[in-house]
Structures are given as C-alpha cells and as structure tokens.
KEMIDO-800829 format. One record per residue (C-alpha): z, x, y; residue number from 0. Coordinates in nm, 4 decimals. Layout:
! KEMIDO-800829
up; east; north; nr
Z; X; Y; NUM
...
//
This chain:
! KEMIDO-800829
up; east; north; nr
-0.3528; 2.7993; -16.6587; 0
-0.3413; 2.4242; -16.6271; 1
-0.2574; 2.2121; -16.3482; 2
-0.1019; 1.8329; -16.3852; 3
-0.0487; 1.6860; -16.0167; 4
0.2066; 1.4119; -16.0431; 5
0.2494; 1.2933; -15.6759; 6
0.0803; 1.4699; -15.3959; 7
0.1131; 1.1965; -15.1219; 8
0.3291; 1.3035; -14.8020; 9
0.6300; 1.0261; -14.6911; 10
0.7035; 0.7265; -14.9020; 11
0.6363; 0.6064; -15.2470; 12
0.3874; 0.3519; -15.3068; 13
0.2606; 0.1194; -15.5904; 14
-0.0629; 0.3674; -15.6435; 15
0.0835; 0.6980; -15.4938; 16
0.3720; 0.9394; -15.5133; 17
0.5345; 1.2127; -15.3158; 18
0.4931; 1.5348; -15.4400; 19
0.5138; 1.6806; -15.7707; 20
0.3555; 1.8658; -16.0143; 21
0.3724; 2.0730; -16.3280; 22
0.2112; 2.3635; -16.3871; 23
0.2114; 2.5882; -16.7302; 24
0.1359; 2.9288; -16.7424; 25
0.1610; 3.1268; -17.0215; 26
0.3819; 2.8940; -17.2523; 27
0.5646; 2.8068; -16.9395; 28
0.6136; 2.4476; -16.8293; 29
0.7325; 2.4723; -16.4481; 30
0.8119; 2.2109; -16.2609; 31
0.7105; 2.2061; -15.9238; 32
0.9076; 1.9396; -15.6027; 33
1.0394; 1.7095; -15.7371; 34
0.9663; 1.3267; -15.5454; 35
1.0725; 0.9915; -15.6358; 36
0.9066; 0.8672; -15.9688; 37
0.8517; 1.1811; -16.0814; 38
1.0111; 1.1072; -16.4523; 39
0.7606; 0.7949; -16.3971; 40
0.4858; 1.0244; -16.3746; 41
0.5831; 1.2701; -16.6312; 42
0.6275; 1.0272; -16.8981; 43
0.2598; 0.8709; -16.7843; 44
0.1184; 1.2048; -16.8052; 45
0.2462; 1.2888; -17.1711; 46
0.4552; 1.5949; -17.0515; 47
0.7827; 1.6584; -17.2654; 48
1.0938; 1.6793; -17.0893; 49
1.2434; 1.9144; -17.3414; 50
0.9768; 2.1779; -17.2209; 51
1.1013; 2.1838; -16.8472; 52
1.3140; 2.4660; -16.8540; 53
1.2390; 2.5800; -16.4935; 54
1.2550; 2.3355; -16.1302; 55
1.1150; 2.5021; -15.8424; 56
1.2251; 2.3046; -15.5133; 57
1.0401; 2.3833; -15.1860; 58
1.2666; 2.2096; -14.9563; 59
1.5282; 1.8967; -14.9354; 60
1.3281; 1.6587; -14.7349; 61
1.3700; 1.3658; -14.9466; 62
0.9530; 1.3275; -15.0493; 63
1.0011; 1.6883; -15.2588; 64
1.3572; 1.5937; -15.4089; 65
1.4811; 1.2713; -15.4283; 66
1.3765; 1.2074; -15.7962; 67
1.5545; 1.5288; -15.8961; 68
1.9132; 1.3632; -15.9611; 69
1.7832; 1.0996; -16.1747; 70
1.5569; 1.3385; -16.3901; 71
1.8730; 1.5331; -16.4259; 72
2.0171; 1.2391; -16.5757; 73
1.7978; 1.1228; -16.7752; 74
1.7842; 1.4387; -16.9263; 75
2.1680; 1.3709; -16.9976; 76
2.0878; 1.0112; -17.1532; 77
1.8598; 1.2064; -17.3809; 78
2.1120; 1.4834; -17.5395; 79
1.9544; 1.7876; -17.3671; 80
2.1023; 2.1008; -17.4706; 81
1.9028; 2.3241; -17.3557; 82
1.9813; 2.4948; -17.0066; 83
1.8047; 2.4074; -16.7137; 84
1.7449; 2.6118; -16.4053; 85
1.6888; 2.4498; -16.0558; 86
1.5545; 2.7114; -15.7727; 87
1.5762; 2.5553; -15.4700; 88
1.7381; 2.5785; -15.0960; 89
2.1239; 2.6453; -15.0596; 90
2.2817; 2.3407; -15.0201; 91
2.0711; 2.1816; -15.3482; 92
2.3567; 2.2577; -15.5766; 93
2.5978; 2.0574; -15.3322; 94
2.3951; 1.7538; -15.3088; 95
2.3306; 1.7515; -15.7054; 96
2.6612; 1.7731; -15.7524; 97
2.7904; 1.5478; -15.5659; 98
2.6040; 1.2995; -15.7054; 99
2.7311; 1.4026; -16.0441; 100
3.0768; 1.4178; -15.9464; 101
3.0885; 1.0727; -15.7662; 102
2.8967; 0.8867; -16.0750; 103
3.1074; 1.0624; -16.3890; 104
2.7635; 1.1527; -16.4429; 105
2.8219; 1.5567; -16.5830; 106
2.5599; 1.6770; -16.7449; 107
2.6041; 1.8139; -17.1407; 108
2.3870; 2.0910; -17.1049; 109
2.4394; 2.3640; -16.8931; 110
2.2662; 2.3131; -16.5577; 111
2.2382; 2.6798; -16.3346; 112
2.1331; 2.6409; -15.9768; 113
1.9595; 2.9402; -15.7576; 114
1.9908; 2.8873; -15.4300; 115
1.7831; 3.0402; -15.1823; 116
1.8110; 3.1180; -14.8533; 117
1.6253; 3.4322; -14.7870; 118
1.3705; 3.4572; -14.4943; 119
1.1582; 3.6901; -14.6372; 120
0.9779; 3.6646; -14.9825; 121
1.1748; 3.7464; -15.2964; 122
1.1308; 3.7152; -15.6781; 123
1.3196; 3.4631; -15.7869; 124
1.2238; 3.4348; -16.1585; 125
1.0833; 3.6834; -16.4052; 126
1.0145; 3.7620; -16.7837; 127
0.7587; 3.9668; -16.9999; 128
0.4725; 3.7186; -16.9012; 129
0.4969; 3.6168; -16.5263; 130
0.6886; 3.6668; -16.2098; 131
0.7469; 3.3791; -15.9182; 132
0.8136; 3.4696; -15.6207; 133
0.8659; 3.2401; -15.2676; 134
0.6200; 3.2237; -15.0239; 135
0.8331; 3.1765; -14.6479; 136
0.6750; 2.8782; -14.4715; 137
0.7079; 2.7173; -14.1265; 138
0.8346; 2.3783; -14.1398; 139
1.0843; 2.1874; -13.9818; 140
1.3719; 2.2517; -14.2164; 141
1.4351; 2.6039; -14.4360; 142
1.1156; 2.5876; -14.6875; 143
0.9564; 2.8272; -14.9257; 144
0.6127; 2.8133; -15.1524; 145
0.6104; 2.9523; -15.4382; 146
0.3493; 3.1969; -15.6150; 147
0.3133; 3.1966; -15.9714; 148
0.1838; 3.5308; -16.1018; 149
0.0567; 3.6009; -16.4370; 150
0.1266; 3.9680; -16.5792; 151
-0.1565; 4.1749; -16.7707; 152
-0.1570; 4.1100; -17.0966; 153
-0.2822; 4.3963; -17.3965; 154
-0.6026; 4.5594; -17.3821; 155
-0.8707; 4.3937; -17.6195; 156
-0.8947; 4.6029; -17.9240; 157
-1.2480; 4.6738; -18.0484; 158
-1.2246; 4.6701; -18.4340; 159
-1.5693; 4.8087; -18.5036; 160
-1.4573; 5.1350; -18.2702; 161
-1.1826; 5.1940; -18.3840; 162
-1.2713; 5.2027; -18.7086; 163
-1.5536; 5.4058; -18.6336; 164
-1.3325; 5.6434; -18.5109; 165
-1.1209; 5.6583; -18.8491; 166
-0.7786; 5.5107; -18.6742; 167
-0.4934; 5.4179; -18.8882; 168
-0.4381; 5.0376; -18.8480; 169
-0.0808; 5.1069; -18.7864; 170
-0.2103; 5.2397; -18.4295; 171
-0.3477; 4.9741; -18.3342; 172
-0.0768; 4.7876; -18.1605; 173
-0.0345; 5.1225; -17.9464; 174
-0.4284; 5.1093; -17.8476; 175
-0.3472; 4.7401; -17.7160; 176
-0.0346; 4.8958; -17.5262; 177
-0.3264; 5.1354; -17.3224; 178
-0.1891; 5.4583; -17.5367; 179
-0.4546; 5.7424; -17.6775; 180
-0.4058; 5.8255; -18.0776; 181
-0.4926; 6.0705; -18.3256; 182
-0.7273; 5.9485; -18.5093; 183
-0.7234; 6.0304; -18.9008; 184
-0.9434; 6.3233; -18.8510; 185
-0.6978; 6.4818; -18.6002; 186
-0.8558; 6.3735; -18.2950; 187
-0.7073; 6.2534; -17.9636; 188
-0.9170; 5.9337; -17.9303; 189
-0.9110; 5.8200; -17.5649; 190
-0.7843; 5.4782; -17.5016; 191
-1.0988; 5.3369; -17.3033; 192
-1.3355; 5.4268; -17.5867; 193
-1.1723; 5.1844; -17.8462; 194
-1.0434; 4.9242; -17.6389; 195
-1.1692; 4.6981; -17.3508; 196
-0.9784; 4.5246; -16.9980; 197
-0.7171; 4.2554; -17.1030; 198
-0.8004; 3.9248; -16.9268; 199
-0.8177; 3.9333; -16.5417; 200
-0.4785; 3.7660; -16.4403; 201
-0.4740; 3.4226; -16.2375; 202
-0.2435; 3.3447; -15.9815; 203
-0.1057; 2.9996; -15.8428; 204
0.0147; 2.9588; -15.4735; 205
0.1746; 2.6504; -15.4283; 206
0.2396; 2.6307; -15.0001; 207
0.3671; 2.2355; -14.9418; 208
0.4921; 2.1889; -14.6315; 209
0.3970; 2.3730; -14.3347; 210
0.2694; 2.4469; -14.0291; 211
-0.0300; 2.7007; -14.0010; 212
0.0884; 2.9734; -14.0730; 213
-0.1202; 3.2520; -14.1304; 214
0.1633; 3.4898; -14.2346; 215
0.1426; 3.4270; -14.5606; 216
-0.2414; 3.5386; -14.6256; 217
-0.1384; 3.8951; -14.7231; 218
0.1091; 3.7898; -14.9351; 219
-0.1323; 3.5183; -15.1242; 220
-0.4444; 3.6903; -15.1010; 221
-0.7152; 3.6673; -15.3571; 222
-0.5070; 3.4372; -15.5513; 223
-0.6821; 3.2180; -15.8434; 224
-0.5630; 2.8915; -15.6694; 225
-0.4253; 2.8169; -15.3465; 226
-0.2724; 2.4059; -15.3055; 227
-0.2166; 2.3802; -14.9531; 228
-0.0859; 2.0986; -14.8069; 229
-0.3399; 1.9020; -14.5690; 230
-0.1459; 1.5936; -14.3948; 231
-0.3794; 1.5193; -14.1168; 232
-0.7418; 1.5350; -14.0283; 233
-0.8911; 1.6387; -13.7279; 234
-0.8455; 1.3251; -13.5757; 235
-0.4783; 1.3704; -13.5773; 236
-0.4810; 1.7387; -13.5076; 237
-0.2434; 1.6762; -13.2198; 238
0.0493; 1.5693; -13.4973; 239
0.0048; 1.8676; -13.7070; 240
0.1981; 2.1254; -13.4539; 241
0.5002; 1.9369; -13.3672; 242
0.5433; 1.7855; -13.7111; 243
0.5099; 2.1182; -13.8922; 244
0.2331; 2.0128; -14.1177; 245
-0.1118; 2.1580; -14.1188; 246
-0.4573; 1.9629; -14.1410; 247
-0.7398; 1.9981; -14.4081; 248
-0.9198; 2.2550; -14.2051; 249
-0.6441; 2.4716; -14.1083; 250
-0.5844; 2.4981; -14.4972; 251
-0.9353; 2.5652; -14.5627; 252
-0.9011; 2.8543; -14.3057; 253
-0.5784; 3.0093; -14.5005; 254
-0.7996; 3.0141; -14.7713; 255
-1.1147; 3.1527; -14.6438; 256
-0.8906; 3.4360; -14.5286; 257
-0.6453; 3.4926; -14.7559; 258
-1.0142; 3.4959; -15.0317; 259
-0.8838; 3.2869; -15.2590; 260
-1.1064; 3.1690; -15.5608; 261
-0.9996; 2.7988; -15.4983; 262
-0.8376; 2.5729; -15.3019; 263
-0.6071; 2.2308; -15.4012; 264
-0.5934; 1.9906; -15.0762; 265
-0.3016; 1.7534; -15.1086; 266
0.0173; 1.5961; -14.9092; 267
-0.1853; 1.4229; -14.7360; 268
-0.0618; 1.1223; -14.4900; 269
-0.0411; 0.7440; -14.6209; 270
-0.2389; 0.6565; -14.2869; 271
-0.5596; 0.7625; -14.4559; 272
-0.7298; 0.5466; -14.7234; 273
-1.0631; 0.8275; -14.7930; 274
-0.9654; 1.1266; -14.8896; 275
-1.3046; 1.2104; -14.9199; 276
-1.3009; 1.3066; -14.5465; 277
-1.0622; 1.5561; -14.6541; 278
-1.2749; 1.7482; -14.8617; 279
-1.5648; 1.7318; -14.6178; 280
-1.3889; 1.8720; -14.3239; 281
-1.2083; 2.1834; -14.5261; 282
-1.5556; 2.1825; -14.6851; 283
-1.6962; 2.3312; -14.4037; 284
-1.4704; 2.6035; -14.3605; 285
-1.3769; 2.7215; -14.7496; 286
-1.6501; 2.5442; -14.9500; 287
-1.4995; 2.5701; -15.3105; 288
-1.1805; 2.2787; -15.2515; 289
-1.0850; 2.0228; -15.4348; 290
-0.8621; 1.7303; -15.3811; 291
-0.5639; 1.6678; -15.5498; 292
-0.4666; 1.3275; -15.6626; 293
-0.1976; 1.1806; -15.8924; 294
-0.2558; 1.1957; -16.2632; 295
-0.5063; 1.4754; -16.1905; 296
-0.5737; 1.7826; -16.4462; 297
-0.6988; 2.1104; -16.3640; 298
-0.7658; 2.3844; -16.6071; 299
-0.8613; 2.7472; -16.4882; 300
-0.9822; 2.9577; -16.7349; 301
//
C-alpha cells in the first residue's frame, strides 16, 4: 500500500503548498483522493499517470478538496480519455461538474459516472474482488464523509514442500490457496492448515479530512493500518477548532490512540503555521507513532 500526498495544506494555494489531495494505490488500484487546486500540477510532478485514475473519491465541496476537479476532468478530455471515470462525492457534485461542462462546450468523450452521496450513516460505496471503500460520516460544517480503504484477504500461502510431502496432485493446489481440504493421491483428506499458511495480514487506510472531534468514528476505524487525520490547529488555537469544525494535532492523536491504529498521517494543517514540527511533537505525546504529511511525500506500508 503506497501513499503519494499531493496537497495537504488547509485554505488557499500557495507557491510551496497545496490544498488537499492525494493518491493512494492499493492493490493495482490508483484512487484518487480530494481533489484541490493544482492537483493535475502535482500529479504530473509526482510521475502519476492520469490514465490509471479510474476512481475520485470527494470528501466534501468546500472549494480546498474540489476546485481542481473540473479542470482535471478536462484535461483528461484534451488528452483522448476513453476510459470511464467514476467521481464519488456529495450530491450536488454532479450539478456543479456539469454545469461547468455545459456552460464551456466542454463534454467530456469518455463516459464520466457520478455517485452521489448523501447518506448519514456509513455505506460501501465501491467494491470488487480485492478491496471495499466505504465512507466514514464526519462532523464538519457542510455534509462530509472520510473514506476507509479496506484491503480483502488474499489466498492462503501454499507450502510446496508439504504438499508434496503429502502426495497432492498439483491440480489441487489452487483449491489449497482457496482454504479447501483435498484428497491427497493416497486417498487421504489432507487438512487445509497442514499444507498451507495465513495469507498476508490485510492493511487498511482511513482517510478523515475535515472534521471536528469526533470520536464516533473510532469503532468504525479501529485498528486500521493508517489513520490521516486532519490536524488544522495547535493547541494554541484550540479555541478555533470547535466552531470551525476542524480538529487540532492532539485531538487526532487521541482518535488514534483509541481507535489503536498502527499509524497516524497529520495533515490539513493551517497556513498560519510555518513549523510543522510542533505538530508532530504535540500529537507525539498522545499517539507516539505519527508522521506528518507534506506535499510530494511517499509512504509505503508493507
């Protein structure tokens, strides 16, 4: 599971930050994740292919997770997509896209399907052989969902050396990797666990960007692989975080000292602060093993 942050700055654009974004791939999936202002900017500077974006996850339509989703939607136009693309997002997303399509002659030539959501509670919206997303309900000013990216188990890990010590007919093997028991050669039921081993443990992504603290969601994100949780203010500014709807670094560092995940992502963080550092120390404290996102950042979890 890798990690490519894009923009994780909260309000306006600036020379040397962005507003949120971020791409995430997972199992031979590209997803892309808010979608700010220079985003295309970013993905271009970060070597990802726009052909692989298949998949836009929106969190909400303040204009710091959108407003660069029109013009990547045209771009992709200007460079003969035909594959579909599939934009998950807020109801009302689909009218303000197309608007902008309509008013500009700007129609796209691939076929562009939009999933709007407007459910209160958490529902998957997307889901195939290899992984499942579902939204995570936040609390922020306008309707907004996270989103939690869940691998599925993959096959069990066949041991050659057993199974062939047990006389097994290759042609059973792909049903020992499926968690079935065989006859072996000899006429014996051979018990699945004896010839094959755990698939990989799965990982998990919760993306929660923007909110309040909120700690309804810990049951719902618990013992994830990675939580990113937005951290706008520090302490200093505590007073902010409650009527704006945003949370600070420790209050995200508590979500995930509760919700025992294996890692926290700090980001979103306000344009009034010039060391992020401070960020890290105060959620620190509280959930020692966080990191800070930053634009052009890369992380891998193995």
């Amino acid at each position: 599971m890798k990690l490519t942050i894009l923009g994780c700055y909260a309000a306006t654009p600036r020379t040397f930050t962005n507003p949120t974004s971020q791409v995430l791939e997972i199992k031979n999936h590209i997803f892309l994740i808010d979608c700010g202002e220079g985003t295309q900017v970013q993905l271009r500077r970060n070597k990802i292919k726009f052909s692989k974006i298949q998949h836009i996850f929106i969190s909400h339509l303040h204009g710091d997770h959108c407003f660069g989703l029109v013009g990547l939607i045209s771009t992709f136009r200007l460079l003969n997509r035909e594959a579909d693309l599939h934009v998950y997002g807020p109801k009302g997303i689909k009218e303000i896209i197309t608007l902008q399509l309509k008013l500009s002659n700007s129609w796209t030539n691939y076929s562009l399907y939009f999933h709007e959501l407007e459910s209160k509670s958490s529902e998957v919206i997307y889901e195939d052989e290899k992984v499942t997303v579902e939204t995570i309900p936040l609390n922020h000013r306008i309707y907004t969902n996270g989103f939690l990216f869940r691998e599925k188990p993959g096959d069990r890990k066949l041991l050659i050396q057993k199974a062939q010590e047990y006389n097994i007919d290759v042609s059973l093997y792909n049903s020992l990797k499926k968690g079935k028991d065989v006859i072996s050669e000899d006429g014996e039921l051979v018990p699945n666990q004896k010839v094959t081993a755990d698939p990989a443990p799965v990982k998990s992504y919760a993306y929660c960007s923007d909110t309040s603290f909120y700690p309804e969601i810990i049951p719902q994100i618990k013992k994830a692989t990675v939580l990113y949780h937005e951290s706008t203010f520090l302490e200093d500014k505590h007073e902010l975080a409650a009527p704006t709807k945003h949370s600070t670094a420790k209050q995200a560092a508590t979500i995930a000292r509760e919700a025992e995940v294996s890692q926290l992502l700090l980001g979103h963080y306000s344009t009034r602060y010039s060391n992020l550092e401070k960020f890290k120390e105060e959620a620190s404290e509280v959930f020692p093993n966080c990191e800070l996102s930053d634009d052009g950042k890369v992380f891998v979890f193995e």
